[in-house]
C-alpha angles and dihedrals in degrees: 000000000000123000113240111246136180110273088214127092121248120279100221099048114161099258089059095046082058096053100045093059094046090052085044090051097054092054103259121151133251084250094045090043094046091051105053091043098047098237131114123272082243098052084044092060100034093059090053086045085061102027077056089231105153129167132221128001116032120254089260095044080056094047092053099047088045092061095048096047095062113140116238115268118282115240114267104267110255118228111259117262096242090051085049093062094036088061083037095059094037096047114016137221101292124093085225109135109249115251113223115210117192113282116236115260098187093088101055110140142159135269094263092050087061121119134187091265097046129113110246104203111143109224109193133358123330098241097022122113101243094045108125134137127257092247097195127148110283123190139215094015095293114146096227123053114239092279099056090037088070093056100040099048097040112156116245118252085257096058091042082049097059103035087053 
């Protein structure tokens, strides 16, 4: 059974390969290029890309002129306002570390048992036999109760850094 092929003729045939270095060597551009020999600005510059034909300044001498043009460091992200308060509530002012008590396992429960004020913490595998949610009691509309707050919205090192 025969293998279904394009009817049309290849875009980059010799002749227009030829073509297209005669014209790049006598300066034209990738629009100009494209045009006269019936191909796209893209495929244009792609087939240059592949042929290595360049203009202007040497690899090195780009190289160079990259490493000198690099724009000033950006300011370190601060960390968003709400975020801020979140970790503020959780974990108070102080640069105290937190101390993590065991979190309650009676109230483990599935996916359908979850209600809106119940902590979602996956314990286990999703799939496995034993996968549930911590199901204890979370405030303030949080999804996690104040346990797995603690884990889940854990400062990074920067922000504990500079708390500290």
């Amino acid at each position: 059974m025969p293998v279904f092929s394009p009817t049309s003729s290849p875009t980059w045939t010799d002749e227009r390969i030829e073509r297209l270095k005669r014209h790049f060597e006598a300066g034209l551009s990738c629009r100009e290029i494209a045009a006269d020999i019936g191909v796209s600005r893209n495929a244009v510059i792609g087939k240059l890309s592949r042929l290595n034909l360049t203009r202007g300044r040497s690899v090195d001498e780009r190289k160079l002129q990259d490493n000198r043009s690099f724009a000033p460091p950006r300011a370190p992200k601060t960390v968003p306002r709400l975020q801020y308060e979140m970790l503020a509530t959780i974990y108070g002012e102080t640069a105290a570390p937190v101390v993590t008590g065991p979190i309650d396992d009676t109230n483990r429960c599935s996916l359908l048992e979850l209600s809106e004020n119940r902590c979602r913490w996956p314990i286990s595998t999703p799939g496995a036999d034993d996968f549930c949610f911590c199901g204890n009691a979370s405030h303030d509309g949080q999804p996690y109760c104040a346990g797995h707050s603690r884990l889940a919205y854990r400062p990074n090192s920067r922000v504990r850094i500079a708390r500290g």
